[in-house]
C-alpha positions as CSV (number, residue, x, y, z in Angstrom):
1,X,23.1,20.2,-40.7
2,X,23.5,18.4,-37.3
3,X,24.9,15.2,-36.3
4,X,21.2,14.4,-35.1
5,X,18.0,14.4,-36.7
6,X,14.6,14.2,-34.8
7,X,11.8,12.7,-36.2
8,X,9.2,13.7,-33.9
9,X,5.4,15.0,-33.0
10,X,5.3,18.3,-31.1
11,X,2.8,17.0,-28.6
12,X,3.9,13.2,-28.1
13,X,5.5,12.9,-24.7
14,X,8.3,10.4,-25.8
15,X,9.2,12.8,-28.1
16,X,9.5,15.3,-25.4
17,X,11.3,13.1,-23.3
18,X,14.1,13.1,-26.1
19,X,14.2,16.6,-27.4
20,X,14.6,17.1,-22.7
21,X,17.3,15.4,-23.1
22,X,19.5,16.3,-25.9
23,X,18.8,19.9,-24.4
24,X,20.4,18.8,-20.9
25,X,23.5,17.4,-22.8
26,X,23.7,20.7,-24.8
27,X,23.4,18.4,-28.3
28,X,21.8,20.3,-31.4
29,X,19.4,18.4,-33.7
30,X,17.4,19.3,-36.8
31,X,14.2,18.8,-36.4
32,X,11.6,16.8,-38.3
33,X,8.2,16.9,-38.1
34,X,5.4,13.6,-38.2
35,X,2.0,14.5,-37.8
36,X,0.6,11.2,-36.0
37,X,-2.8,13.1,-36.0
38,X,-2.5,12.9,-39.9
39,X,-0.4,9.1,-40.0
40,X,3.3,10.6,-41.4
41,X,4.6,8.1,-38.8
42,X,3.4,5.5,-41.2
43,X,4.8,6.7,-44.6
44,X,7.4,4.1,-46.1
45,X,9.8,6.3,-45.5
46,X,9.8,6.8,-42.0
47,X,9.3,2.8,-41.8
48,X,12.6,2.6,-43.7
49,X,13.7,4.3,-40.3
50,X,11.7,2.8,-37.9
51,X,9.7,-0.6,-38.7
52,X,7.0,0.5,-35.7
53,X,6.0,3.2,-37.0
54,X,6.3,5.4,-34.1
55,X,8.0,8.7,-32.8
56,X,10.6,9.5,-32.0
57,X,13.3,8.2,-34.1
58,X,17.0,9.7,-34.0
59,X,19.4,9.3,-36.9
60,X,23.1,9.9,-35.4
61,X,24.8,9.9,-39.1
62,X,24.7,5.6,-39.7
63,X,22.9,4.7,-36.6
64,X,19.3,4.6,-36.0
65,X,17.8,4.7,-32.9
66,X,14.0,3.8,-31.6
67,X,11.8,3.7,-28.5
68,X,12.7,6.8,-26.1
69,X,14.1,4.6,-23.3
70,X,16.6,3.1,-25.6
71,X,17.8,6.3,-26.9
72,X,18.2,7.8,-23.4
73,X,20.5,5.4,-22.6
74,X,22.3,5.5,-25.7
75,X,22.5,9.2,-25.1
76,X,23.5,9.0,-21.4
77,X,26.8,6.0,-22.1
78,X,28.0,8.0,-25.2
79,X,27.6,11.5,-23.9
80,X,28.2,11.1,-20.3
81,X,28.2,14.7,-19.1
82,X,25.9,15.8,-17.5
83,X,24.8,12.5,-16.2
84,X,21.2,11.8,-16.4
85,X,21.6,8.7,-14.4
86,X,23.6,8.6,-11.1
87,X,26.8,6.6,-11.4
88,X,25.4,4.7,-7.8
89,X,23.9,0.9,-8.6
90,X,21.2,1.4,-6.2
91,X,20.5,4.8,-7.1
92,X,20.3,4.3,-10.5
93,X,17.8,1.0,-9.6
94,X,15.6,4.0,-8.0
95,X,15.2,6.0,-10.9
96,X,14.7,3.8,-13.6
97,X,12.0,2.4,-11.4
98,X,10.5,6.2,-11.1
99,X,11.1,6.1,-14.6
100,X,9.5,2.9,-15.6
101,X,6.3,4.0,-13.6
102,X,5.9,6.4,-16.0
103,X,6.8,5.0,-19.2
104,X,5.4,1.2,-18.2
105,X,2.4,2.2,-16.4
106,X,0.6,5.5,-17.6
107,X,2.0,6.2,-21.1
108,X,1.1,2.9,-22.6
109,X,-2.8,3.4,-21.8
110,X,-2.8,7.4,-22.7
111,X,-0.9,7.2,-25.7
112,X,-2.7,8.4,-29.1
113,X,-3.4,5.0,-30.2
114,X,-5.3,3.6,-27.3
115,X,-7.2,6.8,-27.5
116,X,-8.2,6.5,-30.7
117,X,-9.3,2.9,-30.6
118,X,-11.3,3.8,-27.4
119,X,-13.3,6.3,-29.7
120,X,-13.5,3.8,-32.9
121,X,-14.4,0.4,-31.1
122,X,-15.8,1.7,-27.6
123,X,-17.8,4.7,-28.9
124,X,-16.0,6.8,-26.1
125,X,-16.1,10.8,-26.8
126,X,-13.6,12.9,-25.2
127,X,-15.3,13.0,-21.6
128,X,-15.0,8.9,-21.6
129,X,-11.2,9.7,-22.9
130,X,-10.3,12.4,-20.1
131,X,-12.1,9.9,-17.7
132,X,-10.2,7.0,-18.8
133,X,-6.9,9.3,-18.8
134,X,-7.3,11.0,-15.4
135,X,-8.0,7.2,-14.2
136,X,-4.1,5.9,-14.9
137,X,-2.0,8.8,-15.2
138,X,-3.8,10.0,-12.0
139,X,-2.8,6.1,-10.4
140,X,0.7,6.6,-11.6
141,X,1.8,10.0,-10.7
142,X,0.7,9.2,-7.0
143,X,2.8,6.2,-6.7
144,X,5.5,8.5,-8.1
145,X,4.7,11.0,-5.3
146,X,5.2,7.7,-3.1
147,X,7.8,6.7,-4.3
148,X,9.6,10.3,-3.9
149,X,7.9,10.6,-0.5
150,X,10.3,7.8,0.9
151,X,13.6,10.2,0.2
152,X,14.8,13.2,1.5
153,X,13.5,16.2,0.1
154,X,15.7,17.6,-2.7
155,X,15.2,20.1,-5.2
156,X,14.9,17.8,-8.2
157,X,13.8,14.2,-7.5
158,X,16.7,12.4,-7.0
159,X,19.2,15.2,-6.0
160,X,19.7,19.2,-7.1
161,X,20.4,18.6,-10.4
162,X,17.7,17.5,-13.2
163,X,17.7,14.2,-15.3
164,X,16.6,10.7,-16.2
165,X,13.8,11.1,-14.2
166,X,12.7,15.0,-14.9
167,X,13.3,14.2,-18.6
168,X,10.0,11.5,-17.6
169,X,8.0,13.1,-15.5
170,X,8.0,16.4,-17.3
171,X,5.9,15.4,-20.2
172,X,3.4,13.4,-18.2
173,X,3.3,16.5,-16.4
174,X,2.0,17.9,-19.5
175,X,-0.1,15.1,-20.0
176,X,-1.8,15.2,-16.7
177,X,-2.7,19.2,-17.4
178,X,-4.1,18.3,-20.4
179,X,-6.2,15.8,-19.1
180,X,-7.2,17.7,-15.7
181,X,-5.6,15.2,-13.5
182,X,-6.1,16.9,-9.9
183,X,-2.5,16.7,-9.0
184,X,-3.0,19.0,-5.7
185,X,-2.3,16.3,-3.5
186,X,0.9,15.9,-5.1
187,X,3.1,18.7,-3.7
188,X,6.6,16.7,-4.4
189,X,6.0,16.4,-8.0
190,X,4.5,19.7,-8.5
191,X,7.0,21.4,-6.6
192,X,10.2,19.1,-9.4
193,X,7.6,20.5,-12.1
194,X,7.9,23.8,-11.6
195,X,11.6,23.7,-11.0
196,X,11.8,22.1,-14.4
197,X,9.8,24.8,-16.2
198,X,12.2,27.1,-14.6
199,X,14.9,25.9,-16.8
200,X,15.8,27.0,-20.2
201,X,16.0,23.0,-21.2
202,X,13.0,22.3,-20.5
203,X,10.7,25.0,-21.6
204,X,12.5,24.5,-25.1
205,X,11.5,21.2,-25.5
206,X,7.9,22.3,-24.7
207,X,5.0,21.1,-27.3
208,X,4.5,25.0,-27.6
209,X,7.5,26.1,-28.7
210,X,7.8,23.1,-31.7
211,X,7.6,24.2,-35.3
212,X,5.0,22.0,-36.1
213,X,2.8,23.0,-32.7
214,X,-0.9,23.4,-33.0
């Protein structure tokens, strides 16, 4: 058994953002499945875990750890190598604003949740969700293409080497294909995608290649 269990959802992009990075630091974890489609998030035993009811939660043997920004950071002070965080203030200031784009400003209004109340409360079918989708994670990943349009054009986002903010925008990537977001006009962030996809890290942590994938 490893020092790190996973409770996860093949398809949630928080998730993804976590099983990124464990992958980047070269950290093994067993892997545990919760079917939010089916409510497994909710059971009493994984609020035991986690009292919101959400994925992903990571057990490291005593310690419990919630929210996916919060466990990146965890992950990035106590494992340092490799960095997904540059050791520069203002540096660092830049890509947790990249990140926080993503996490602040799309995820919260795609999520599974908001979708689902959109269909039970606003009588929306999945046109008015993909609508509604395309809408903010379209919004955010051009201000992310902004923001990366200000810097000198590197291989990943914020140098040649991947991290806090590929282990983000990879799974709103994945997010935006699902959706049909038009991202053509998005060259910078297409071009980090397909680096990422390149790499072994990353195309493990895909939703496709999960145990409990659909």
């Amino acid at each position: 058994m490893s020092d790190f269990v996973l409770h996860n959802y093949f398809r949630s992009s928080t998730s993804v953002r976590v099983r990124a990075a464990l992958n980047l630091k070269g950290l093994s974890y067993d892997y545990v499945a919760l079917s939010l489609l089916k409510g497994e998030q909710a059971s009493p035993e994984h609020l035991e875990l986690n009292p919101q009811g959400l994925v992903p939660t990571l057990e490291v043997g005593d310690l419990v750890l919630t929210q996916s920004p919060a466990i990146l950071e965890w992950m990035d002070e106590t494992y340092p190598e490799p960095r997904l965080l540059p050791t520069d203030p203002a540096e660092r200031a830049a890509v947790r604003a990249f990140c926080a784009v993503i996490a602040c400003e799309i995820h919260p209004l795609q999520n599974l949740r908001v979708l689902q109340y959109l269909g039970a409360e606003y009588d929306q079918d999945q046109s008015g969700k993909d609508a509604w989708c395309q809408r903010w994670i379209g919004d955010g990943l051009a201000t992310c293409e902004a923001l990366l349009a200000k810097r000198p054009a590197t291989r990943f986002a914020f140098g040649d080497q991947p991290g806090m903010a590929e282990v983000y925008l990879v799974p709103q990537m994945f997010s935006a294909l699902r959706f049909k977001v038009d991202t053509s006009a998005m060259p910078r962030l297409n071009a980090i995608f397909a680096a990422c996809e390149a790499l072994p890290e990353f195309a493990a942590a895909h939703p496709s290649k999960q145990p409990d994938a659909e």
